[in-house]
N, C-alpha and C positions, 0 to 999 in steps of 0.2 A: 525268617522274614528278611525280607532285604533293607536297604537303607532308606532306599527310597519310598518303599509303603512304609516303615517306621515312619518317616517324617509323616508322609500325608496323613498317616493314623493319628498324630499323634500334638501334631504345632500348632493346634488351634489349641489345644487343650495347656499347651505351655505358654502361650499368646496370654491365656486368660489368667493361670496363675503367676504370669513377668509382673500383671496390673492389680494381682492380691496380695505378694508378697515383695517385689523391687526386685526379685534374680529374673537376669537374661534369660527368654525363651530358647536362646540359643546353648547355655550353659545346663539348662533344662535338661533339653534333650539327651545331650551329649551326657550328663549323668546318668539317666535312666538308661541311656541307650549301653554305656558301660554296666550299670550295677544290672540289667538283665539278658545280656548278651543278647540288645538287638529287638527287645521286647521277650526274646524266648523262654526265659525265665520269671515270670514274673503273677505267682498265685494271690487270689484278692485283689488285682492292681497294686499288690507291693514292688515298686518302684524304686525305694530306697531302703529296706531292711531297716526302719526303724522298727526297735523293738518297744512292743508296750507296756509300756511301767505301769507302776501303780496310780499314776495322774493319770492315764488314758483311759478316754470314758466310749471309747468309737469303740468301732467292730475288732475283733483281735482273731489271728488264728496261729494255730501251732505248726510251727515249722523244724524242722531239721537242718542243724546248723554246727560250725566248728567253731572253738573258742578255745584260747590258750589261757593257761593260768597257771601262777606258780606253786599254789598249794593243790591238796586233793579234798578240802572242805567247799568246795562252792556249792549251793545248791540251785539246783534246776529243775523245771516240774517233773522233764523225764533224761535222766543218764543212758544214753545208747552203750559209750564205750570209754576207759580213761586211760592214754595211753603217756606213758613216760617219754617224752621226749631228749637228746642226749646232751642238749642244753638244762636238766633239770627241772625247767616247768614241764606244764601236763596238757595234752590235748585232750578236749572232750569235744566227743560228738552226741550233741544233747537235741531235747525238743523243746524249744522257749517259745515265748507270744509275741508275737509280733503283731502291729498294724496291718491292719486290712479294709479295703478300701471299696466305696461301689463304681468307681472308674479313674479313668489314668490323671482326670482335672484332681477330683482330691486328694491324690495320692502327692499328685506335682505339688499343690497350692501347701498341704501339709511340711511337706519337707521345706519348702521356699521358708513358712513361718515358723518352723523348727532351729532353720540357721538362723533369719532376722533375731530371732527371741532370743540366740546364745551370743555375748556379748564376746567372745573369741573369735566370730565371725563377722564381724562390725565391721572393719575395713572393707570386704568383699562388697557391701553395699551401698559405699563412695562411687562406684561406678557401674554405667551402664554395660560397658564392655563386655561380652560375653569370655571372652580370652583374658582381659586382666579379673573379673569375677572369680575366674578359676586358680589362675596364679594367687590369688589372695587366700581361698579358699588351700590351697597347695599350703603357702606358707605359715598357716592358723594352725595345719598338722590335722588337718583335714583325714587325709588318709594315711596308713603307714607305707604306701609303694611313694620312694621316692621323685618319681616318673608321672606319679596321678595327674597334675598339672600338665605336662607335656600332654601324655595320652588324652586328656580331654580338648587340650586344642587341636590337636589332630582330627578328632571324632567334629570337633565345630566346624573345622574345613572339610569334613567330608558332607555334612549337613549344610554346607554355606551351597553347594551347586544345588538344593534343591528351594531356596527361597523364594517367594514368588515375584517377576522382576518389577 
């Protein structure tokens, strides 16, 4: 999918979860449009790989997934493969639950009141900013790629030529 139908697929749907949960439509985007390279990746409308606990009472499906750990007790509903890595922890490539969604609005609106509701992420919605949103969101350790932050203002600047003037 290009950048461009990304957007028109998809900014109305982030418009409406910016006014359910307080994150920039703009910071919206640019996550999903990371976490599914672009929309391409993204089964159920899962949009941000939240997985579903035991709170989660919505739709859930089983995905295939990697996860590091440093022992070999963890359990998962299914173990693919556990492989030693030569740092000492363990890769698993397991199949866990995750959120699943019946389109791209509740999947966006969910995650928005996912961060609202974790109080490590509180600064980020001091502002409207779609770029300092993220920098906030970067500095809470958000993700573990150093660079997350940069990389999503970039993705905001390439999503800024297509707003409507």
């Amino acid at each position: 999918m290009t950048k461009e139908l990304f957007f028109k697929m998809y900014y109305r749907d982030a418009l409406k979860a910016e006014r359910t949960s307080g994150r920039p439509a703009l910071a919206v985007l640019a996550q999903a449009a990371l976490e599914t390279g672009w929309g391409e990746h993204a089964p159920g409308n899962m949009f941000f790989g939240i997985k579903a606990g035991k709170g989660w009472t919505g739709k859930r499906q089983l995905i295939t997934t990697t996860e590091i750990h440093s022992t070999r007790t963890v359990r998962y509903p299914e173990i693919i493969s556990i492989t030693q890595r030569p740092d000492g922890k363990f890769k698993y490539r397991v199949k866990d639950w995750f959120r699943a969604y019946d389109n791209a609005e509740e999947s966006f609106t969910d995650h928005g009141l996912f961060l609202r509701n974790n109080p490590r992420y509180a600064a980020a919605f001091k502002t409207t900013d779609p770029r300092t949103f993220v920098e906030a969101l970067g500095a809470a350790g958000y993700a573990t790629d150093p660079n997350y932050a940069s990389t999503l203002k970039s993705i905001i600047g390439s999503l800024e030529q297509y707003m409507p003037k």
